[in-house]
C-alpha positions as CSV (number, residue, x, y, z in Angstrom):
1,X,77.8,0.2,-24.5
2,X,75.8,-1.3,-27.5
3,X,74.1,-3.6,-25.1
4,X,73.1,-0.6,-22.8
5,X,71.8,1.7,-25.9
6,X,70.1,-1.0,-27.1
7,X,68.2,-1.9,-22.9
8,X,67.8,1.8,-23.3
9,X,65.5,1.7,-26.8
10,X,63.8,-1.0,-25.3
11,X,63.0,0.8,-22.4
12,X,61.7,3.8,-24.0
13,X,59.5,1.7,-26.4
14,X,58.0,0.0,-23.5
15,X,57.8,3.4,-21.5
16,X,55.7,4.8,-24.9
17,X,53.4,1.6,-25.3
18,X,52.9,1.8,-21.1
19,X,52.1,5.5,-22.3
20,X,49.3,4.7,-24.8
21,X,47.8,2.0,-22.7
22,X,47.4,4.4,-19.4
23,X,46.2,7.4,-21.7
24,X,43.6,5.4,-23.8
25,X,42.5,3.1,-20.7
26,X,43.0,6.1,-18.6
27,X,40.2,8.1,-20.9
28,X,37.9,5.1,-21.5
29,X,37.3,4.7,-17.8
30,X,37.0,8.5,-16.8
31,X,34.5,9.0,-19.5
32,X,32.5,5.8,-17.8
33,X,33.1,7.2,-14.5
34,X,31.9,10.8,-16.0
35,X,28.8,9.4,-17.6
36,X,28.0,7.1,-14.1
37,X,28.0,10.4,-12.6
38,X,26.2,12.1,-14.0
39,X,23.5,10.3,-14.9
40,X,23.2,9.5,-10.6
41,X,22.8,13.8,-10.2
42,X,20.6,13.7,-13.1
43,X,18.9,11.1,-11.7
44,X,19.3,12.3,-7.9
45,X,17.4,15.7,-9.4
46,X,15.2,14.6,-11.7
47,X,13.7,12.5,-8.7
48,X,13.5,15.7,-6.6
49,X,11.6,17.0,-9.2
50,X,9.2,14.4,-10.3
51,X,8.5,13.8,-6.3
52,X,7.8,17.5,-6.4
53,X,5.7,17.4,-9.6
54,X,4.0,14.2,-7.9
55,X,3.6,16.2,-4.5
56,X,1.8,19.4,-6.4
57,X,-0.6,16.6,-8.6
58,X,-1.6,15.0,-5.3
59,X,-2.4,18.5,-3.9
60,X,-5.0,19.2,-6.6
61,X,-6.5,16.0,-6.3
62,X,-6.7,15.9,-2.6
63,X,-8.4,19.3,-2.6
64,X,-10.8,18.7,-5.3
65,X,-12.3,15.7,-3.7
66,X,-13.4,16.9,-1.0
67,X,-15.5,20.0,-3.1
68,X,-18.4,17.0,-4.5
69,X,-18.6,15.4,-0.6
70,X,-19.3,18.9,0.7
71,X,-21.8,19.2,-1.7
72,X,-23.1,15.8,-1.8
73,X,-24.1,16.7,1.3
74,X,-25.7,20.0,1.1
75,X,-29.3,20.3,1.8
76,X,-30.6,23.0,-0.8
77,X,-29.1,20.8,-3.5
78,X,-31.0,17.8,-2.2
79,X,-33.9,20.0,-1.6
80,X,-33.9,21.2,-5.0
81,X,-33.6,17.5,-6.5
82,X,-36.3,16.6,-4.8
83,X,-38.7,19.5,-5.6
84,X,-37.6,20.4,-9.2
85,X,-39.1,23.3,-9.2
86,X,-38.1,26.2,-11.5
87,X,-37.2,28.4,-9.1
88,X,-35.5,25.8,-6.8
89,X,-32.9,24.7,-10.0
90,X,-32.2,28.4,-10.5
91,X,-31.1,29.4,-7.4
92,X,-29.1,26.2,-7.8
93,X,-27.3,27.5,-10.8
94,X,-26.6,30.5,-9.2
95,X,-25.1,29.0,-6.2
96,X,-23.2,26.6,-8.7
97,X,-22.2,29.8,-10.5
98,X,-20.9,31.5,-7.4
99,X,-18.7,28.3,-6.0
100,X,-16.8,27.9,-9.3
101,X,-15.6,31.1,-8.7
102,X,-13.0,29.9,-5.9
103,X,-12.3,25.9,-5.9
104,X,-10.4,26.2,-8.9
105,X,-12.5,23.7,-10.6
106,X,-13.7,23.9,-14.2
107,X,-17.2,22.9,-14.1
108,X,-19.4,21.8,-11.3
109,X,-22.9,20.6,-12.0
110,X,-25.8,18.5,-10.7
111,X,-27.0,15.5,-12.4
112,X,-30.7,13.9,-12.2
113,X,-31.4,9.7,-12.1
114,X,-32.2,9.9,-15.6
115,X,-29.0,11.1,-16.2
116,X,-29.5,14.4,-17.3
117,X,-27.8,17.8,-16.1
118,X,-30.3,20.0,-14.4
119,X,-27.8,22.5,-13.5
120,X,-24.3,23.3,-13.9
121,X,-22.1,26.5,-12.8
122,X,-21.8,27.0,-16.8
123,X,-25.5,27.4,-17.6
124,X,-24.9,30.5,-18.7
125,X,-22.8,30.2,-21.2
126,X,-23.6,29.0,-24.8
127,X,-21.7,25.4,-24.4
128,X,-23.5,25.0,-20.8
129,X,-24.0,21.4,-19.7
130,X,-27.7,21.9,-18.5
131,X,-30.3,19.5,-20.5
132,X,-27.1,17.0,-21.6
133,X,-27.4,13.6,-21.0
134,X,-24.9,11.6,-19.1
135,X,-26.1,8.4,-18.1
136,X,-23.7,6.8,-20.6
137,X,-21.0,7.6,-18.7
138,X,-18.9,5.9,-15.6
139,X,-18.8,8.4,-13.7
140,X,-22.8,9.0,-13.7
141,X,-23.1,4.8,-13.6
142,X,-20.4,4.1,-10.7
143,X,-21.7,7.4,-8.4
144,X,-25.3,6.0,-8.5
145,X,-24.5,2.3,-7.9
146,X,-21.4,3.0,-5.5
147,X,-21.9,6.3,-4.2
148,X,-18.4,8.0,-5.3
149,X,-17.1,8.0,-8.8
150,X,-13.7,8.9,-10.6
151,X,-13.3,9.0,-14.4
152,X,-10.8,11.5,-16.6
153,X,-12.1,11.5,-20.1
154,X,-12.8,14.7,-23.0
155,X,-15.9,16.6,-22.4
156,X,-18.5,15.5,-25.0
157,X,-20.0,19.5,-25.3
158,X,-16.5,21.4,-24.1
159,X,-14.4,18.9,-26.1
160,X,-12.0,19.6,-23.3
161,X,-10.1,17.1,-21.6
162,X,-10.7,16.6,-17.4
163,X,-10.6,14.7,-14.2
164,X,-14.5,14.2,-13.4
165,X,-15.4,13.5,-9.8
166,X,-19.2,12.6,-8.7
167,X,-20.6,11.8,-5.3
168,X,-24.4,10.0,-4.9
169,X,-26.8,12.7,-3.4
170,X,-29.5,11.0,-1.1
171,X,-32.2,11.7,1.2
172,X,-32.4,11.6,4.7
173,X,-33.7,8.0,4.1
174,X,-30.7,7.2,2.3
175,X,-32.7,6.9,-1.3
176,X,-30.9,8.5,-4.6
177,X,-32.0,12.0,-5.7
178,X,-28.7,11.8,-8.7
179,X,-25.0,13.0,-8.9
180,X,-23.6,16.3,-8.0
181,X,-20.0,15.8,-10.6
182,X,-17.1,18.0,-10.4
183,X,-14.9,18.4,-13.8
184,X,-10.8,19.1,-12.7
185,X,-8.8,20.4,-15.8
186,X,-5.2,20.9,-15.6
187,X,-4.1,23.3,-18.0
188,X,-2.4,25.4,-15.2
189,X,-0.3,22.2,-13.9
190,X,0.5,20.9,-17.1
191,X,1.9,24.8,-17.7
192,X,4.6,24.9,-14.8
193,X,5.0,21.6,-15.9
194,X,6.1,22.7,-19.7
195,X,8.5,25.3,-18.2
196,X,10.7,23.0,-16.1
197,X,11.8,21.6,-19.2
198,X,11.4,18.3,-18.6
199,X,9.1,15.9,-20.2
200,X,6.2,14.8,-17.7
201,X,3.1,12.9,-18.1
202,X,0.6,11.0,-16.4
203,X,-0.8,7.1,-17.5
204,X,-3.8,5.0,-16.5
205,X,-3.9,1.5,-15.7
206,X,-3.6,1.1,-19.3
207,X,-1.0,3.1,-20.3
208,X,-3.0,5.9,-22.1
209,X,-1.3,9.3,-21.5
210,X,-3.7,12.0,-20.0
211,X,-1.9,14.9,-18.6
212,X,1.0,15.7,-20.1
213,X,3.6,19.1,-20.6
214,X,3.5,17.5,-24.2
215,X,-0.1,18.4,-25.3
216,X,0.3,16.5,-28.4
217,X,0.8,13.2,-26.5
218,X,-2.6,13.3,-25.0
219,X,-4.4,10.2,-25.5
220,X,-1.3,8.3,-27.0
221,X,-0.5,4.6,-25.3
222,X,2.6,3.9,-23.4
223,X,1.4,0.2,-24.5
224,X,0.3,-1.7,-26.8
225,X,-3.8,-1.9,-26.3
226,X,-5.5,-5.3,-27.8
227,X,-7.8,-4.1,-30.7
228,X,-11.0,-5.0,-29.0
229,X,-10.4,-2.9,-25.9
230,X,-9.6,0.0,-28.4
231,X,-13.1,-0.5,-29.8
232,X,-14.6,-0.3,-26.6
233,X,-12.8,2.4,-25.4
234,X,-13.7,4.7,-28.5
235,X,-17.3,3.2,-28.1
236,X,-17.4,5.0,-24.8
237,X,-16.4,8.3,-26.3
238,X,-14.2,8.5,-23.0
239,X,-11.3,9.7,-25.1
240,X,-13.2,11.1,-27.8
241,X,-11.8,10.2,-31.4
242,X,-8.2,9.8,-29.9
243,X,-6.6,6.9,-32.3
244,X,-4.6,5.7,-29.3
245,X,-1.6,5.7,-31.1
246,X,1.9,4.4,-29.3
247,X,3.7,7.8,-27.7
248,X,7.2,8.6,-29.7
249,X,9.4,6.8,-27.2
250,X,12.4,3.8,-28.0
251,X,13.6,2.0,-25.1
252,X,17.5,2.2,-24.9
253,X,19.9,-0.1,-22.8
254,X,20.0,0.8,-19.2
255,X,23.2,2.7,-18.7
256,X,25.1,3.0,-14.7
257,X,22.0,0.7,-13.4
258,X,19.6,4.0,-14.9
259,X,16.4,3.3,-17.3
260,X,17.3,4.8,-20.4
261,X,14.8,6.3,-23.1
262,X,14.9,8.2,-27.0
263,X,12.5,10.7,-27.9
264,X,12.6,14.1,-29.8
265,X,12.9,17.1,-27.4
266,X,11.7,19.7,-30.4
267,X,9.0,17.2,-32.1
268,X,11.8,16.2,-35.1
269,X,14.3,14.5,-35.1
270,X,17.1,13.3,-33.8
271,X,16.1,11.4,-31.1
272,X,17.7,12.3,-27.7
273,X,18.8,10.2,-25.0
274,X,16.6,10.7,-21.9
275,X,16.7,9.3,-18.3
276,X,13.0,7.6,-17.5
277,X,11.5,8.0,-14.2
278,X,8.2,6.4,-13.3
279,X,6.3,7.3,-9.8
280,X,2.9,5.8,-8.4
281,X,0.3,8.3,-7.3
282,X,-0.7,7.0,-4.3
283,X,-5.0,7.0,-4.0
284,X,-4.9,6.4,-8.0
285,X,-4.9,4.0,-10.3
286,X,-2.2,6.4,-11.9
287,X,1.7,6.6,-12.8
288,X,3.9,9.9,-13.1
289,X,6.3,9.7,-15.9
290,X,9.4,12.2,-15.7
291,X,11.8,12.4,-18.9
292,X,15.2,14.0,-18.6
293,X,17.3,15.2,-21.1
294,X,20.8,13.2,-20.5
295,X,23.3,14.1,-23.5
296,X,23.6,17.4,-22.1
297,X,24.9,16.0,-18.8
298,X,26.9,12.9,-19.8
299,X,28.8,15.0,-22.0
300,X,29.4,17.9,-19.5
301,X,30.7,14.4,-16.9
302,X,32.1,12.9,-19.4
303,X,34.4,15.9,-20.3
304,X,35.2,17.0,-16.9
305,X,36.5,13.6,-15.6
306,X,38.9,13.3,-18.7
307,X,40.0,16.8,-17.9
308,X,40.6,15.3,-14.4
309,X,42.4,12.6,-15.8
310,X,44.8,14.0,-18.1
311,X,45.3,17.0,-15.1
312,X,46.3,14.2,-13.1
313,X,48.0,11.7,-15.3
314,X,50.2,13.6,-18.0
315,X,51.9,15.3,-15.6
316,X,52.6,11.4,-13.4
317,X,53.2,10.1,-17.2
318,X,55.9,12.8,-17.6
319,X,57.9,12.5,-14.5
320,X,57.6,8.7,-15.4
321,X,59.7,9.6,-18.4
322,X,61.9,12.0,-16.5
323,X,62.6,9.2,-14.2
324,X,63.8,7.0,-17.3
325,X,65.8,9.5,-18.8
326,X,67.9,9.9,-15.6
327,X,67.9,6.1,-14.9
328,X,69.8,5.3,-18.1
329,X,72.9,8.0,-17.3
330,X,74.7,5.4,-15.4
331,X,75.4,2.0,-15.5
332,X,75.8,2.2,-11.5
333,X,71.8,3.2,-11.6
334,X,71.2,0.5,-13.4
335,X,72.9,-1.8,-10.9
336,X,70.9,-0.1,-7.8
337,X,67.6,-0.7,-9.6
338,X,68.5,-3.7,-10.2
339,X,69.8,-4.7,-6.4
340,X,66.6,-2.5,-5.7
341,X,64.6,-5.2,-7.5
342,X,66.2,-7.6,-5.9
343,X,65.3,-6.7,-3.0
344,X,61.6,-5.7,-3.7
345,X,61.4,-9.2,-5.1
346,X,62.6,-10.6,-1.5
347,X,60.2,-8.4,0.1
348,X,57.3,-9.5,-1.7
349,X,58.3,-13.1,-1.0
350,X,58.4,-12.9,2.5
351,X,55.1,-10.6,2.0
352,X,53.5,-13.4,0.1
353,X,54.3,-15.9,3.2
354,X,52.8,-13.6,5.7
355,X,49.6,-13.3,3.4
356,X,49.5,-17.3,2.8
357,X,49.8,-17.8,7.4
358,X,47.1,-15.0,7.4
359,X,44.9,-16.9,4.8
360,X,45.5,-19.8,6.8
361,X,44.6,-18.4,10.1
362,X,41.5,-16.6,8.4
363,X,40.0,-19.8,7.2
364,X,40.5,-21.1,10.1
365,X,38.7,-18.7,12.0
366,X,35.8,-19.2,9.0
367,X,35.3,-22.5,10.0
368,X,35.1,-22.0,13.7
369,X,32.6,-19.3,13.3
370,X,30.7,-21.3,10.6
371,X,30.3,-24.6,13.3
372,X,29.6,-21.6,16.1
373,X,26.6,-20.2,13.6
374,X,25.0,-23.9,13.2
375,X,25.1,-24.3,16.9
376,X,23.4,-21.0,17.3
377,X,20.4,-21.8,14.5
378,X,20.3,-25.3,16.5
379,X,19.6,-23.1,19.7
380,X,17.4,-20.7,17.9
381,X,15.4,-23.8,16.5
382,X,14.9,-25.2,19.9
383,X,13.9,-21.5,21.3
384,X,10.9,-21.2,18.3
385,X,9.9,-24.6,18.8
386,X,9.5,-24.3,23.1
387,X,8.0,-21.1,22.6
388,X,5.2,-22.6,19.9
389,X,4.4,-24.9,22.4
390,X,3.9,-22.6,25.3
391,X,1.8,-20.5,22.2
392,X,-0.1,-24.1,21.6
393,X,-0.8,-24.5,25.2
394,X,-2.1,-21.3,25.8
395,X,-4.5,-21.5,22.4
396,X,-5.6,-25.3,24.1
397,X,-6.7,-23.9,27.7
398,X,-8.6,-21.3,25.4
399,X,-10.4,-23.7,23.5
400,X,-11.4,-25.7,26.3
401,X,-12.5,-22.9,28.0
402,X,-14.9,-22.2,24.9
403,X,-16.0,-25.6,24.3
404,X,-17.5,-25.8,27.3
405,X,-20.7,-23.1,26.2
406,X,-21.7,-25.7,23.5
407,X,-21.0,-28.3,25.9
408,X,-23.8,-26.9,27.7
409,X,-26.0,-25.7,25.0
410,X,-26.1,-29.6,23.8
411,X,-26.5,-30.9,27.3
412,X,-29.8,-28.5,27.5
413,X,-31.3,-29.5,24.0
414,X,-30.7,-33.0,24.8
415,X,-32.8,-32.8,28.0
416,X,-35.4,-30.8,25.8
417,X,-35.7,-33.2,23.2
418,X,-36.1,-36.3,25.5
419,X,-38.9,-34.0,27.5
420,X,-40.3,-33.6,24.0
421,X,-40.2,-37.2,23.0
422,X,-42.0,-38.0,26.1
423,X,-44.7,-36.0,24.8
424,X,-44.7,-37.6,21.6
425,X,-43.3,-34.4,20.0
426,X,-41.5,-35.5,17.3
427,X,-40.8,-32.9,15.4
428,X,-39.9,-30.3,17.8
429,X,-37.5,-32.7,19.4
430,X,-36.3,-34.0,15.6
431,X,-35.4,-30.3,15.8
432,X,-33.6,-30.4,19.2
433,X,-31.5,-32.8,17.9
434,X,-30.6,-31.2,14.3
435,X,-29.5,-28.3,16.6
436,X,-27.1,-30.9,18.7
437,X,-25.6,-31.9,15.5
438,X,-24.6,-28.6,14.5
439,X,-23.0,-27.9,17.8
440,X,-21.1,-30.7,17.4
441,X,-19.9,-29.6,14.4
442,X,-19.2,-26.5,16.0
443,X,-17.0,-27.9,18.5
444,X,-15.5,-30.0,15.6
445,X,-14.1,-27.0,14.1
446,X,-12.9,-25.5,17.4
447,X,-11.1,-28.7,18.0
448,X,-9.5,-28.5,14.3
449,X,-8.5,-25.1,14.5
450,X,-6.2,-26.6,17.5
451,X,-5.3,-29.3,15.5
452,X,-4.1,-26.7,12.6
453,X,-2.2,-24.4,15.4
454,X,-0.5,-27.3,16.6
455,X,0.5,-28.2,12.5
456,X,1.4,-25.0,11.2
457,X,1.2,-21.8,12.8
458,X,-1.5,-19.1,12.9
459,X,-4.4,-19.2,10.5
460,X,-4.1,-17.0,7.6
461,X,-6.8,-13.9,8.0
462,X,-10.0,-13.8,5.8
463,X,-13.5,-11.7,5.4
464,X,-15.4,-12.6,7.9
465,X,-19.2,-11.3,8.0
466,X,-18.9,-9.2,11.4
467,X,-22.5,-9.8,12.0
468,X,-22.6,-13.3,11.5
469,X,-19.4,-13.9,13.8
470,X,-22.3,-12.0,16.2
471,X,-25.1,-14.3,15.3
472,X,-22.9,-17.5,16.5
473,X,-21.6,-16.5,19.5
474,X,-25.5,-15.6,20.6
475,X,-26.4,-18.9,19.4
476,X,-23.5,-20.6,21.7
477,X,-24.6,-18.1,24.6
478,X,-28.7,-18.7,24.0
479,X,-29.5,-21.6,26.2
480,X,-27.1,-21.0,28.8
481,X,-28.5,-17.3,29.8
482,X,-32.0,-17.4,28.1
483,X,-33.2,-15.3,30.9
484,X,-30.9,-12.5,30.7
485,X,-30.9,-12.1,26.7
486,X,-33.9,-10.4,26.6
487,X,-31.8,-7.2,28.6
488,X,-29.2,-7.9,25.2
489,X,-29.0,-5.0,22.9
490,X,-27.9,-5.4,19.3
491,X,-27.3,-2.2,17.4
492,X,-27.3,-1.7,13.8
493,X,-24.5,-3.8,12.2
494,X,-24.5,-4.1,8.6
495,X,-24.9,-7.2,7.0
496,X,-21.9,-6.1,4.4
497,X,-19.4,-5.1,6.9
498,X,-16.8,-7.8,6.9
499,X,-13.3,-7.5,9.1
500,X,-10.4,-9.6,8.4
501,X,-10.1,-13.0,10.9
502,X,-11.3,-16.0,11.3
503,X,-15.0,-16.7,11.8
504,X,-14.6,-19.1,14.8
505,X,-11.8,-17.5,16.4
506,X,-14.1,-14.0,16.8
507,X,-16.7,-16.1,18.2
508,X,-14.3,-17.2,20.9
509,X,-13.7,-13.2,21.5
510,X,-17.1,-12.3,21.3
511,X,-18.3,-15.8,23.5
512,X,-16.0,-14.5,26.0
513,X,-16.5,-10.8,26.4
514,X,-20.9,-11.6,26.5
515,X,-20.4,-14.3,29.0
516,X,-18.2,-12.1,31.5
517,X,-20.9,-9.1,30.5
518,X,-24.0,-11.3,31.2
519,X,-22.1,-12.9,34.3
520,X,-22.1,-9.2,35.0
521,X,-25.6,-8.1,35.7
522,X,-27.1,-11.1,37.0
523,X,-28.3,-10.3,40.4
524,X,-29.2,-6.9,38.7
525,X,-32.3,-5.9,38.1
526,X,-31.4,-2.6,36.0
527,X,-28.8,-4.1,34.6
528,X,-28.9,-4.7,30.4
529,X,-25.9,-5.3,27.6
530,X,-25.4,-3.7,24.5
531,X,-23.2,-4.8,21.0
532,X,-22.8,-1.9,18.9
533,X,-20.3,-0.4,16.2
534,X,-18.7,2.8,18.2
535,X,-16.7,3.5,15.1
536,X,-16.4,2.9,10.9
537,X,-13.6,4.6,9.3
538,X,-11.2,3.9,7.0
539,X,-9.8,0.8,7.5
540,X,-10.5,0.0,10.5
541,X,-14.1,-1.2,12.6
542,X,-14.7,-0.4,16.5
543,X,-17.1,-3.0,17.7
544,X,-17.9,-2.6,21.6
545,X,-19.4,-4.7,23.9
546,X,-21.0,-2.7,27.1
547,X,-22.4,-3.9,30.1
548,X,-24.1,-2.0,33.7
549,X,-22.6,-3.9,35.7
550,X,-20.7,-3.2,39.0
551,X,-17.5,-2.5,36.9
552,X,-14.2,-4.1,38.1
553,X,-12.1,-3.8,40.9
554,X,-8.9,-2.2,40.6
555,X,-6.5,-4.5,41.3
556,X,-8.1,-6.9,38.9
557,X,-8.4,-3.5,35.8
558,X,-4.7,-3.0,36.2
559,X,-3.8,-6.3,35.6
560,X,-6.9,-7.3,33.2
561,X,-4.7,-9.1,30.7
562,X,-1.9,-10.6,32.6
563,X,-2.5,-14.1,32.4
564,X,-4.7,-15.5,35.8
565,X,-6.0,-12.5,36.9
566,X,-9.6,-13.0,37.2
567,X,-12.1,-12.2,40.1
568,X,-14.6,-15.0,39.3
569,X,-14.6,-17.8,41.8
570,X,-13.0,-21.1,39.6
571,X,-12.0,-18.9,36.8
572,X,-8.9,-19.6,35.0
573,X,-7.9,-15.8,34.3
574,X,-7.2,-17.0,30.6
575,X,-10.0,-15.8,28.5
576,X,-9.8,-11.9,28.2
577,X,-5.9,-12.9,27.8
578,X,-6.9,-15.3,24.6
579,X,-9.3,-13.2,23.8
580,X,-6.6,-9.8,22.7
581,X,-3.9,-12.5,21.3
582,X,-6.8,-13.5,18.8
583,X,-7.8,-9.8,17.9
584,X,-3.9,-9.2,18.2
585,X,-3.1,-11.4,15.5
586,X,-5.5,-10.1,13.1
587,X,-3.8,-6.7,13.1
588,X,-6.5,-5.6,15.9
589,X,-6.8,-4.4,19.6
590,X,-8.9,-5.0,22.3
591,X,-9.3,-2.3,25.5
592,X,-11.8,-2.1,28.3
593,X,-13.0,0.7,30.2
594,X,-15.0,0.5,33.6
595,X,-16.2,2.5,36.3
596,X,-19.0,1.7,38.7
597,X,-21.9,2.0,36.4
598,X,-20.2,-0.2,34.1
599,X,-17.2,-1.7,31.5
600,X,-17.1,-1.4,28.1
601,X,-14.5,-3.8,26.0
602,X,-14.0,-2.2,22.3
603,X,-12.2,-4.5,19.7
604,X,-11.1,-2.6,16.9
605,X,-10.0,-5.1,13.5
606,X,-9.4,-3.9,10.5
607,X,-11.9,-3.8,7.7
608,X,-12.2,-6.1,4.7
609,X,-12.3,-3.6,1.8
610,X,-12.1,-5.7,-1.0
């Protein structure tokens, strides 16, 4: 009996220690849990809201641009740039006056080369921003030399902070007249902002705060700013006298995989715990900050999962102890749990051997499907390398397909120059044969571009000059159809615009596409060519090349880039086919229209913008 009261202390020691563990283990991971929880809904909403918030910023942006192209464009402000006249600049301001009225802009006003404001929507006022001089500024500076400007800084005569946005006003000959600006201020947005509660604010590049729901953080650094750009910064008066002083925020350790932040909510302290969200704004060179207030929440989770807890485990605790209390009445119990453990024990044995045959049996299977994976990459490694050969000897017909212009071009200078040395002109042929050598060198590079397919891949795209990419494939094309270039057309192609290619492999599109044009209209009186850009947009550049031709036959339009399908007598049907892989792998496309007066191929690449 001794000996079963003193198993029975025992057992109701342990049952109290088990007790203690569960409750204070129990508590310690349901307040985890609580604070994971909700710091992913106050994460989950605060990202709703700062992609709202981001959404609403865009909006404003987006429809205040387009206000200083419209009027960029208008031809009373133009006129009245020109002219300067009195009466001209009046009935500017008045228009001025009257647009402000509903844009939702702050200020809008007109800019002369010698940067000062000759009118503004505000002239009437006593702070107006007619006979200021601005020519210190960016936004004055980048309009005139780019065309388009962006700059938020303070006002230097409202003293009130803004987004200004400036367009380049020309004449119809394309020569600056000044800068029409538009100021944005965001007093109304940084309002809803303050009532969500929520700290939000936006940074430039370099970290210095300029709208914000927390007006006293305006011009504070999210970043430490080296002391010479300081200087040149407040030198620029784009912030005014702002000191640039770091914003009142501590980094804290992440918590649940969540960027964590201090700051004061009411402008003292304590500090508060807040979850940090950080946004681009796409089309700026801006970020969107959100802070959320977190001790709220993660004590609100942190309480209701150890509510959960202890609703769940006290009561499981309790008939725990109920189940001890009757398991000590007999000794006969005691002898049932213990056959009972017996048993369990015999279970778990024969358990454990049916694990160990299955752990057998799965590695096993691991290994098989591990030797079945390396035969598969050995497949797959054969597959890439037959089908970069079939790409290699595609790319090779190409190439000899295009060699063969320069091939001809040096056959006919060489003629010329011997002709030429016959006559005991030396020079001219001296210059016959300085032209050989660079063809050579031309076919050199043709040649090594194979080579490099063959070694590693594609060729990485670059800016190439679009018009000089035009200016060698005529040069290839010259001697071979001197007769017929004088019916070529060049449009206007800037000497800036650059796509993204490769130099030598656009000449083999453009080689292509002029040969099968001027193949085209020979035998035609009538018939001429023309190279022109259709389209320049964005990112992207149409480039066509037309010809008045007969146009194709059906049979051979449906099936224009299907490798042979040609209708030239000896032809190869490769070219057109080489010619939209090339454009292809540039990011491009290459189309053709054609009808009986004529086809027009269009390759569209995509523009080189930086």
């Amino acid at each position: 009996m001794s000996k079963f009261r003193s198993d029975g202390r025992f057992l109701w020691f342990a049952y109290a220690a088990f007790t203690i563990t569960v409750l204070v283990a129990g508590l310690y991971y349901a307040g985890e849990r609580g604070q994971a929880s909700a710091l992913d809904a106050l994460a989950e909403d605060a990202s709703s809201d700062a992609e709202l918030k981001r959404a609403l910023l865009l909006t404003v942006l987006d429809r205040s641009r387009t206000l200083p192209l419209v009027l960029a464009r208008d031809a009373e402000l133009a006129e009245a740039l020109q002219a300067g006249s009195p009466d001209g600049i009046t009935d500017l301001n008045e228009k001025l006056e009257v647009l402000i009225a509903g844009t939702g802009a702050s200020v809008i006003y007109v800019i002369g080369l010698d940067g000062t404001a000759i009118a503004a929507s505000n002239f009437r006022q006593p702070d107006s921003f007619v006979g200021s001089n601005y020519a210190f500024r960016e936004y004055f500076t980048g309009a005139l030399e780019k065309g388009t400007a962006e700059q938020y800084a303070l006002g230097n005569v409202s003293r009130r902070p803004g987004l200004y946005l400036s367009r380049r006003v020309e004449d119809d000959a394309g020569r600056a007249l000044g800068v029409v600006v538009v100021k944005v201020e965001f007093d109304a947005l940084e309002q809803n902002w303050q009532r969500s509660g929520r700290i939000t604010y936006v940074t430039d590049v370099r970290g210095i705060v300029l709208i914000t729901s927390r007006p006293e953080w305006r011009f504070f650094t999210v970043a430490e700013i080296p002391q010479n750009e300081r200087i040149a910064i407040r030198e620029s008066l784009q912030f005014g006298e702002a000191p640039l002083s770091p914003v009142p925020i501590w980094s804290l350790p992440d918590r649940a995989g969540h960027k964590m932040v201090a700051t004061d909510i009411s402008g003292t302290t304590p500090r508060q715990p807040h979850l940090a969200l950080a946004l681009p704004l796409a089309g700026t060179p801006w970020t969107l900050h959100l802070l959320a207030p977190a001790a709220q929440a993660v004590d609100a989770g942190v309480m209701q999962d150890r509510l959960v807890f202890l609703a769940i485990g006290l009561p499981l605790l309790a008939a725990a102890g109920l189940l001890i209390h009757r398991s000590g009445r007999t000794a006969r119990r005691a002898a049932e749990a213990k056959a009972a453990q017996a048993e369990l024990e015999r279970q778990v044995t024969l358990r454990t051997i049916e694990l160990t045959e299955a752990r057998d049996r799965l590695e096993a299977e691991i290994a098989e499907h591990r030797a079945t994976d390396s035969r598969l990459q050995g497949v797959q490694q054969d597959l890439v390398q037959a089908n970069r050969l079939a790409i290699l000897g595609q790319v090779a017909a190409g190439v000899a397909h295009e060699i063969n212009q320069p091939v001809a071009t040096i056959r006919a200078y060489a003629d010329n120059a011997k002709a030429l040395l016959e006559r005991n002109d030396a020079m001219t042929a001296k210059e016959n044969l300085g032209l050989i050598a660079d063809l050579t060198d031309r076919i050199g590079a043709i040649t090594g571009e194979l080579k490099g397919l063959a070694r590693k891949g594609r060729q990485a795209a670059e800016p190439v000059e679009l018009k000089q990419a035009i200016d060698g494939a005529l040069f290839l094309l010259k001697s071979r159809f001197a007769g017929s270039f004088d019916r070529l057309t060049i449009g206007d192609i800037p000497t800036d615009l650059r796509v993204l290619g490769q130099r030598i492999r656009l000449e083999q599109v453009l080689i292509n596409l002029l040969q099968n044009a001027l193949e085209a209209i020979e035998g035609r009186p009538e018939g001429d060519i023309r190279i022109s850009i259709a389209r320049l947009a964005g990112d992207e550049v149409d480039l066509t090349v037309s010809d008045t031709g007969p146009g194709l036959p059906d049979h051979i339009r449906d099936n224009l880039f299907i490798p042979f399908t040609t209708s030239k007598d000896g032809g190869l049907g490769l070219g057109l086919v080489i010619a939209r892989d090339i454009v292809t792998e540039y990011g491009g496309r290459l189309s053709a229209e054609t009808s009986p007066g004529g086809t027009t191929f269009t390759i569209t690449l995509k523009r080189a913008l930086a």
